[in-house]
C-alpha positions in Angstrom: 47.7 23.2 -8.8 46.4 19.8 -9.7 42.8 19.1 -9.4 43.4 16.3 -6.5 45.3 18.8 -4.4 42.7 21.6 -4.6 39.6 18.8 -3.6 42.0 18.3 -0.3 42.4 21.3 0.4 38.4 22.0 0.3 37.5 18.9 2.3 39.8 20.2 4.9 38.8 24.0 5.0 35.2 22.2 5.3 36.2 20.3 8.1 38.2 23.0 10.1 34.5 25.1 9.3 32.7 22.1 11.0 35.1 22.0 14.0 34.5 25.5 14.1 30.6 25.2 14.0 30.6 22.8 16.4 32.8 24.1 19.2 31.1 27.2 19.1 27.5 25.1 19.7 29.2 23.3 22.7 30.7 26.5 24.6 28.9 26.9 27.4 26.6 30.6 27.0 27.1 33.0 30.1 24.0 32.6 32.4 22.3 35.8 33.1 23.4 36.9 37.1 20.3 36.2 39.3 18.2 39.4 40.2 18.4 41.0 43.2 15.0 40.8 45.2 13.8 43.6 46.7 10.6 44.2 49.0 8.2 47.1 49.1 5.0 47.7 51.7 2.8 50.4 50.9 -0.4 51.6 51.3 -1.6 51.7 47.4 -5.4 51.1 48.5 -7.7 52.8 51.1 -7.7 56.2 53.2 -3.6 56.6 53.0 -3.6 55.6 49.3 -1.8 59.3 48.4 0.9 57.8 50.3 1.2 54.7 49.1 0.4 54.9 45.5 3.0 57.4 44.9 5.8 55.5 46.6 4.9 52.4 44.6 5.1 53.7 41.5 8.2 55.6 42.5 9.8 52.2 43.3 8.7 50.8 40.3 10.0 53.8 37.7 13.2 53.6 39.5 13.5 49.7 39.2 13.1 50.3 35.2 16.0 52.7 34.8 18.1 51.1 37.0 17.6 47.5 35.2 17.5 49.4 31.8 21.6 50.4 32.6 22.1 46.8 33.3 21.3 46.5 36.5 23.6 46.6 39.9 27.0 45.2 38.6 24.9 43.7 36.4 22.2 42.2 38.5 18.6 43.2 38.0 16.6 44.2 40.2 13.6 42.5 41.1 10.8 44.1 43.0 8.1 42.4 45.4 5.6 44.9 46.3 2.7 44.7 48.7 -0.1 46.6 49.6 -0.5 47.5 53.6 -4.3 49.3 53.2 -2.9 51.2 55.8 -3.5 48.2 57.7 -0.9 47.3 61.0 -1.9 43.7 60.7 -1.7 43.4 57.1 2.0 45.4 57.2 2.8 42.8 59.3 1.5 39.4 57.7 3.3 41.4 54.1 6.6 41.9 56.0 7.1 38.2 56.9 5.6 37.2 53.7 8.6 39.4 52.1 11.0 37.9 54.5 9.8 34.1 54.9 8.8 33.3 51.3 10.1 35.8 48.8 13.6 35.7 50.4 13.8 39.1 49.9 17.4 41.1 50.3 15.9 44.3 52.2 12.8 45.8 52.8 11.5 49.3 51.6 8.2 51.2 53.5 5.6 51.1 55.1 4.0 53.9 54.4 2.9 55.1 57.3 4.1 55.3 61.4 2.1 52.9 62.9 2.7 50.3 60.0 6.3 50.9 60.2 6.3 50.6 64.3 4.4 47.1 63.8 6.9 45.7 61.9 10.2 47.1 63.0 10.3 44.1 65.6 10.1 41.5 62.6 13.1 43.2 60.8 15.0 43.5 63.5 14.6 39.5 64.7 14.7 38.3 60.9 17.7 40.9 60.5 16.4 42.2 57.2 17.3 45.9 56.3 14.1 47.9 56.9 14.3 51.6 55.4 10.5 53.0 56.0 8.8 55.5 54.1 7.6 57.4 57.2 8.1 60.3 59.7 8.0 59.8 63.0 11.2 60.2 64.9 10.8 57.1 66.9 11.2 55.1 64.1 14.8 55.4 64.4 15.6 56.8 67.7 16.9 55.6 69.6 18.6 53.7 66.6 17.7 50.4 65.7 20.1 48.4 64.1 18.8 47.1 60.7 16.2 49.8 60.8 16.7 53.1 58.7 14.3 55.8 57.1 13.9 58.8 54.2 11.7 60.7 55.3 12.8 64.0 57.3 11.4 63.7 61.1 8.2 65.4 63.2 11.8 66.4 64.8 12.7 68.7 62.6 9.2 69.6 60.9 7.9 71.3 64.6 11.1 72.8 64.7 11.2 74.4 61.3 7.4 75.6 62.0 8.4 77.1 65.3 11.6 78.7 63.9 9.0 80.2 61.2 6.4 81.4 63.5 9.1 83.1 66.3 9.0 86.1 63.4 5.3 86.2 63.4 4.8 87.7 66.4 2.8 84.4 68.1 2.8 83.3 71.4 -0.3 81.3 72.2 -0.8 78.4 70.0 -3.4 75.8 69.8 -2.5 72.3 68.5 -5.0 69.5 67.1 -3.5 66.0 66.2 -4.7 63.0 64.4 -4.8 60.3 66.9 -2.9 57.8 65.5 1.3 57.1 65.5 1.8 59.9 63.4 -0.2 62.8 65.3 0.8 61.2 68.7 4.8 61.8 68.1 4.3 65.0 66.2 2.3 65.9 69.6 4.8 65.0 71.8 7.2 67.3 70.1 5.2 70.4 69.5 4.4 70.2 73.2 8.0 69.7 74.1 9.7 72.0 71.9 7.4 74.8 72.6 9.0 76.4 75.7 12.1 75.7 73.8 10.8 78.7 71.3 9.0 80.5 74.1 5.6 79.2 73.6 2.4 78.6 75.4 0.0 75.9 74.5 -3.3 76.8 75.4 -5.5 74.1 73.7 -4.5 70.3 73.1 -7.1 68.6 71.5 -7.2 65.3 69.1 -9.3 64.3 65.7 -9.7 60.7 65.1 -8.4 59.5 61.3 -11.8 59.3 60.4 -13.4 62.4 61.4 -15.4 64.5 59.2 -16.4 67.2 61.3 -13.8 68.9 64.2 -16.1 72.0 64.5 -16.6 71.0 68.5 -12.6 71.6 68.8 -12.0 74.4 66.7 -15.1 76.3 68.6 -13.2 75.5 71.8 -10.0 76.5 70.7 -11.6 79.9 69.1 -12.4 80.9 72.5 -9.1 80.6 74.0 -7.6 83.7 71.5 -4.6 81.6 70.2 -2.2 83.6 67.7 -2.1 80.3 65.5 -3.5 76.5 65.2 -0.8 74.1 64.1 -2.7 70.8 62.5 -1.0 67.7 62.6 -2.6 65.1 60.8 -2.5 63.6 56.9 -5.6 63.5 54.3 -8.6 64.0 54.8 -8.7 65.4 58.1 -6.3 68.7 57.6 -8.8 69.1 54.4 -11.5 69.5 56.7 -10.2 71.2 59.5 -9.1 73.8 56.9 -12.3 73.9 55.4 -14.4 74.0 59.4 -11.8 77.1 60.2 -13.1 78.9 56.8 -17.1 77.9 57.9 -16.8 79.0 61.7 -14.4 82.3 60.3 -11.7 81.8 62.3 -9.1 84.1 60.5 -5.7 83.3 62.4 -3.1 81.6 60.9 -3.3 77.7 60.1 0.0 75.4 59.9 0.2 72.3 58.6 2.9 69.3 59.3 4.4 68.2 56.1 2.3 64.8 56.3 -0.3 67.3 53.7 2.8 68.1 51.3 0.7 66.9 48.3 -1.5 68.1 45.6 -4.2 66.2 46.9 -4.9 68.4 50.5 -5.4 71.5 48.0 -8.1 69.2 45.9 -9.8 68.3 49.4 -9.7 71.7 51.0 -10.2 73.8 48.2 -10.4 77.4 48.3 -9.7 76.7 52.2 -6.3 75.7 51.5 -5.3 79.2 50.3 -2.8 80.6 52.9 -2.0 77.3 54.9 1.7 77.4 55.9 3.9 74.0 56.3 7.3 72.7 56.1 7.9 70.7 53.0 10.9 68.6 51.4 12.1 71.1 48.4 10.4 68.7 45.5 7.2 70.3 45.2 8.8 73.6 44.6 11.9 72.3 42.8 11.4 74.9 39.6 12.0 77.7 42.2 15.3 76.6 43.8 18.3 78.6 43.1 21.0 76.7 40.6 23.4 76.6 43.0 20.9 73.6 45.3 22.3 70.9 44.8 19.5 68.8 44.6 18.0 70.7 42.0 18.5 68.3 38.9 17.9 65.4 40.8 14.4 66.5 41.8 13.9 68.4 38.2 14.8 65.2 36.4 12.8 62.4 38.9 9.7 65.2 38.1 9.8 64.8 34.7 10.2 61.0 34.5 7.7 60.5 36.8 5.4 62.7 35.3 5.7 61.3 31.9 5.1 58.5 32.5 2.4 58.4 35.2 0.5 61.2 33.4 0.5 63.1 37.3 2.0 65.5 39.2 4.7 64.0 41.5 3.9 64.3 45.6 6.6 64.5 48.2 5.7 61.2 49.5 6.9 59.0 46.6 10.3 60.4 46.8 10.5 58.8 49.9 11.1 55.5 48.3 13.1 56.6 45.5 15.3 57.5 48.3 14.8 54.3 49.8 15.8 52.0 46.6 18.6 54.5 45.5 20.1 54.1 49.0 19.6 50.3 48.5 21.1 50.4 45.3 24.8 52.1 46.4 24.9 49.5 49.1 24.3 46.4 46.7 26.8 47.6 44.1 29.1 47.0 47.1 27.4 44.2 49.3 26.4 42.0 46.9 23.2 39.6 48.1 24.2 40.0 51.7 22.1 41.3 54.1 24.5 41.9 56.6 27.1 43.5 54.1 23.8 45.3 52.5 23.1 47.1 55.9 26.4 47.9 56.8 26.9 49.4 53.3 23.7 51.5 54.1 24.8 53.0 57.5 28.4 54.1 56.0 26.4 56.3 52.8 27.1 60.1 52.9 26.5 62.9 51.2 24.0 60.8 48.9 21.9 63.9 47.2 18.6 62.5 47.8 14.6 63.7 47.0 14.4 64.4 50.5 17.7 65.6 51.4 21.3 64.5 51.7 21.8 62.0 53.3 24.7 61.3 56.2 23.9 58.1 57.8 26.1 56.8 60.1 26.0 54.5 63.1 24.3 57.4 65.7 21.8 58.1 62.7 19.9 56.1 60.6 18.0 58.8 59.0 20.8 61.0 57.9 19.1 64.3 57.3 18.8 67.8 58.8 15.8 70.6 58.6 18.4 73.1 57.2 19.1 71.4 53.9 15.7 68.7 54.0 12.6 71.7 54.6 11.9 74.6 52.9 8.6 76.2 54.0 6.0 76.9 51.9 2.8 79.1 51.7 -0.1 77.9 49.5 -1.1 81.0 47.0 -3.7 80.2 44.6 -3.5 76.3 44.3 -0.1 76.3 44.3 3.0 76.2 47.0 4.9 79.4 47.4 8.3 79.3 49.4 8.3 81.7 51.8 11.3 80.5 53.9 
C-alpha cells in the first residue's frame, strides 16, 4: 500500500474517532427520577419518646434498604421527619408543614392517639394519605377515607385480655386508665366488652400521664376484693403502678394493654414487672414462634437489622412504621406520585405479612388486622416476655 493511501486512511479513522468522541459528549445523560417524598410525625423527644424514637429510626433503616435496591421503580425515597414531643399542637403545625411546604406524597404517624385525632381532620381536607402509628380504634372507625393505621386496636387488645382471663377463674375486675386518648378508648371498651365475657367492674378509676404516685387508687380498689387490675396506660405510669401494687402488697394479678410492649416498662418497673400479663404483637417474642408463622423471618430479619445498626433491642412500637412505609411502598410501585392513586393502592393491599400482622385492608377497613393472627400474650418471667397464650 502506498504511503499516501495509508496517511488517508489514518486521517479518516481519526476523524470517524472524533465524530465518535463528540456525539457521545452531546447525548443527552438520563436524569436521575425525582424522589418520592414521604412524611413522618413522631414523638422522638419528651415523655412518649419510647414511641417515637423507635418509629423514627424504623422509618429511616427502611428508607436505606429500600433506596439501596434502587428505589421504587427506581425512585428514591425521600423522608421528611418531624418531631411531635407528644405535643397535639405541634402534630398539627408538623402535619401542614408536611403537607403545605414539603409537598409531601403521604403522611406516616403520629405516634400517639391524641396526636393522630388532631390531625386526622387536616389529612382528610388536604386529602393526604394518613397511616398513624397508633391504637385507638376510633382512629379508623368509623373509616375515614384517606385515613389508615398499623397498629392492632384497644379493640382487639381488651378482647384478647378478656379471652385470657375467662380461664383464670376472674370475675370482678378493677380497671385504672391514663387519662388521655389512649386510656379514654381503651376504657370505653374494657367497660363495654366486659358483660360481653361475663364480667363485673367494680372499680373505674383514672391516673393522669404525669402521675407518680396512684397509691390513693390502688388502696381503694384493694378494698373492693377484685380477682384482677387491668392497667391501661403507656410509660411511666404502668411502671409505677406496678411498682405501688408491689409497695401496698397487693398480690392479684396485674394486666397490662400492649401500649407497655417494650423493654423500657421492665427498666422502669423493675423487679415489679415480674408476672405482668399483656397482649403483644409477636416481635418481641419472634425467636419463639413456630416455623410454620409466617411472619417469622420478616420479624427475625427487621430484628437483626435494626439491632445492628442502632446498637438496641427493637420495641414493638417501631414496627408500627415499618409497617407504615412498607404499606406505602407497594402502593407507590403502582401509583406513582399520586396521592389519590397512592391511597387507593393502599386500601386494595392484602395479605401484606407485616411487623404487626397481616394486613387485609379494604374499603370497610383501614386497619386490616385481626387479634387472632396480630396478639400473642405474653407473661413477663425474669426480664424477659414469656408467651403464655
Amino acid at each position: 500500500m502506498k504511503r499516501g493511501k495509508v496517511r488517508i486512511i489514518q486521517v479518516l479513522t481519526l476523524l470517524l474517532l472524533a465524530v465518535a468522541l463528540a456525539w457521545s459528549g452531546c447525548a443527552k445523560k438520563e436524569e436521575p427520577k425525582a424522589s418520592y417524598k414521604i412524611g413522618g410525625i413522631f414523638a422522638i423527644t419528651g415523655r412518649a419518646s419510647f414511641l417515637g424514637e423507635p418509629e423514627r429510626n424504623s422509618m429511616e433503616l427502611l428508607a436505606e434498604q429500600i433506596n439501596a435496591q434502587g428505589g421504587v421503580n427506581g425512585h428514591p425515597i425521600e423522608l421528611v421527619i418531624y418531631d411531635t414531643e407528644g405535643d397535639a399542637t405541634k402534630a398539627v403545625l408538623n402535619t401542614n408543614k408536611l403537607i403545605e411546604k414539603d409537598n409531601v406524597l403521604a403522611i406516616v404517624g403520629p405516634s400517639l392517639s391524641g396526636t393522630t385525632l388532631a390531625v386526622v381532620p387536616i389529612a382528610e381536607k388536604a386529602q393526604v394519605p394518613l397511616i398513624s402509628c397508633a391504637a385507638s380504634v376510633k382512629i379508623t372507625t368509623p373509616v375515614k377515607k384517606w385515613v389508615f393505621k398499623t397498629p392492632q386496636t384497644d379493640v382487639m387488645a381488651v378482647a384478647k385480655i378478656y379471652e385470657y382471663m375467662q380461664g383464670q377463674g376472674i370475675q370482678k375486675i378493677a380497671i385504672l386508665t391514663v387519662g388521655n386518648a389512649f386510656g379514654a378508648s381503651g376504657r370505653e371498651q374494657l367497660l363495654q366488652q366486659a358483660p360481653d365475657y361475663g364480667y363485673e367492674i367494680v372499680a373505674d378509676e383514672r391516673f393522669g400521664p404525669k402521675d407518680t404516685d396512684m397509691t390513693p387508687q390502688l388502696t381503694k380498689i384493694r378494698s373492693l376484693n377484685p380477682g384482677a387490675i387491668i392497667c391501661w396506660g403507656t410509660n411511666p405510669g404502668p411502671a409505677v403502678i406496678a411498682k405501688n401494687m408491689r409497695q401496698l402488697g397487693i398480690e392479684i394479678p396485674l394486666y397490662q394493654s400492649h401500649g407497655v410492649a417494650s423493654k423500657k416498662f421492665i427498666q422502669l418497673a423493675g423487679e415489679a414487672a415480674n408476672g405482668v400479663i399483656l397482649p403483644t404483637g409477636k416481635i418481641l417474642v419472634a425467636g419463639a414462634l413456630p416455623d410454620t408463622d409466617p411472619q417469622k423471618p420478616t420479624l427475625l430479619k427487621y430484628i437483626a437489622d435494626y439491632e445492628e445498626k442502632y446498637k438496641i433491642a427493637v420495641s414493638g412500637f417501631g414496627g408500627y412504621s415499618w409497617d407504615g412505609l412498607e404499606i406505602l411502598a407497594q402502593a407507590l410501585e403502582k401509583a406513582g406520585a399520586d396521592r389519590a392513586k397512592i391511597r387507593d393502592e393502599v386500601e386494595k393491599i392484602t395479605g401484606h405479612v407485616g411487623m404487626s400482622g397481616i394486613f387485609r385492608f379494604s374499603p370497610q377497613d383501614h386497619n386490616g388486622l385481626n387479634k387472632e393472627e396480630a396478639f400473642v400474650v405474653v407473661k413477663i418471667v425474669n426480664g424477659d416476655w414469656q408467651v403464655i397464650q
